[in-house]
C-alpha positions in Angstrom: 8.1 -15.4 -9.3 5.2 -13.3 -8.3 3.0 -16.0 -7.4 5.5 -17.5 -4.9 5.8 -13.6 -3.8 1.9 -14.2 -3.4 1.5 -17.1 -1.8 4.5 -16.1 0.9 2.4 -13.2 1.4 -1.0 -14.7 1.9 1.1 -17.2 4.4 3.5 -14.6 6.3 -0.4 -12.5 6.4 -2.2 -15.6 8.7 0.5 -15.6 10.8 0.9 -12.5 11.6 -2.4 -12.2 12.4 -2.5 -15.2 14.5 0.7 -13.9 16.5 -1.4 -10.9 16.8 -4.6 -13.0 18.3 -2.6 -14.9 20.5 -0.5 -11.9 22.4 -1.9 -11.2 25.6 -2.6 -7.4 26.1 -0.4 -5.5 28.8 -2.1 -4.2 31.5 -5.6 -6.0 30.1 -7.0 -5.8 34.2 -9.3 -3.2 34.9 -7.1 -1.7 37.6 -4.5 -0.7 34.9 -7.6 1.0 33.0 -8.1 3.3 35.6 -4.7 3.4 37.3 -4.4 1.6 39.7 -1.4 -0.1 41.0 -1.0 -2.4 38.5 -0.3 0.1 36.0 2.4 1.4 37.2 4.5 -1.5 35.6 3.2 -0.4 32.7 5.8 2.4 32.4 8.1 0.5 34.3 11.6 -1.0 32.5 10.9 -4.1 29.8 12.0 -7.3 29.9 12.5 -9.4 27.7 10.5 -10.0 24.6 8.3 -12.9 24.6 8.4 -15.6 21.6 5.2 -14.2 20.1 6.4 -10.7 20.4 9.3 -11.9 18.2 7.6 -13.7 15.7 5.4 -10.7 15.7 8.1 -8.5 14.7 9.6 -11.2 11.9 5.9 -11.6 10.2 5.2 -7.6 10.6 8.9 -6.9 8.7 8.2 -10.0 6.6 5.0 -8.6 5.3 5.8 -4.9 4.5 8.8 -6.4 2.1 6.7 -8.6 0.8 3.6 -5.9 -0.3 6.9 -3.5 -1.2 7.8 -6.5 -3.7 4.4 -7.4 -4.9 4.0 -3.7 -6.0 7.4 -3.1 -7.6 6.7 -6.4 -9.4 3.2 -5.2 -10.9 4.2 -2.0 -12.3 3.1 -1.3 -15.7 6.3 -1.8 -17.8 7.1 1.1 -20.0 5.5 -0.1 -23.2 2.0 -1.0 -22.0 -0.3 1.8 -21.3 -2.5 3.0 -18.1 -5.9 2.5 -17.8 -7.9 6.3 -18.4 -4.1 8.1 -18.6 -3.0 7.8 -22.1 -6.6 7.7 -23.6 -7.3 11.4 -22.9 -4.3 13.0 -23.8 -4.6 12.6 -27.6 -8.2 14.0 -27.4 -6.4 17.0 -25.7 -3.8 17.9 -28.2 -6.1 17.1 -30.8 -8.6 19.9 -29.6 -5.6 22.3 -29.2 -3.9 21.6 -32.5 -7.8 22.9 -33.8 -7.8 26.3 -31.9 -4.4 27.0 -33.3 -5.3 26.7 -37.1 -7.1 29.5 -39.1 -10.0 28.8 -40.4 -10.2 28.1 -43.8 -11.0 29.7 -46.9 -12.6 28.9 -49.3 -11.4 28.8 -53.1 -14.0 30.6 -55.1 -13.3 34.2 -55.5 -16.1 36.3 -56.7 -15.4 38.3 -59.8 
């Protein structure tokens, strides 16, 4: 199951980066970098989005369930431990459990 997750990720990843590429910028001319009058459209009303805009939106949406998926699948389960988390704690409580006990004494009681 994860490695089709994987692979669907790798795949819906190149083309969303190839819809990405191949988008032409809005207002890419230089008048629109300084404001000229081809900028104004730029605020103007939207038409309708272009095919690559869509399957922009598809791959983007695609790819953020896809990584939320992948990283719900590789959780550690419950049993297995974390790498650096569970190895210090017994050091911990063994180092407190010292400081707590009186020290001992010894046996021989002079006469």
């Amino acid at each position: 199951m994860t490695v089709l997750i994987s692979i669907l990720h790798v795949v819906v990843c190149l083309i969303l980066i190839a819809a990405v590429l191949l988008q032409s910028g809005k207002a890419a001319d230089l008048a629109g970098a300084f404001g000229g009058a081809g900028s104004a459209t730029a605020f103007g009303p939207r038409g309708s989005a272009s095919l690559m805009a869509k399957i922009t939106t598809v791959s983007a949406i695609l790819f953020m369930v896809t990584s939320l998926v992948l990283w719900l699948t590789s959780a550690p389960s419950k049993g297995s431990r974390m790498m650096g988390a569970e190895e210090t704690r017994p050091a911990a409580a063994e180092t407190a459990g010292e400081a707590e006990k009186p020290p001992v004494k010894s046996q021989e009681q002079p006469q």
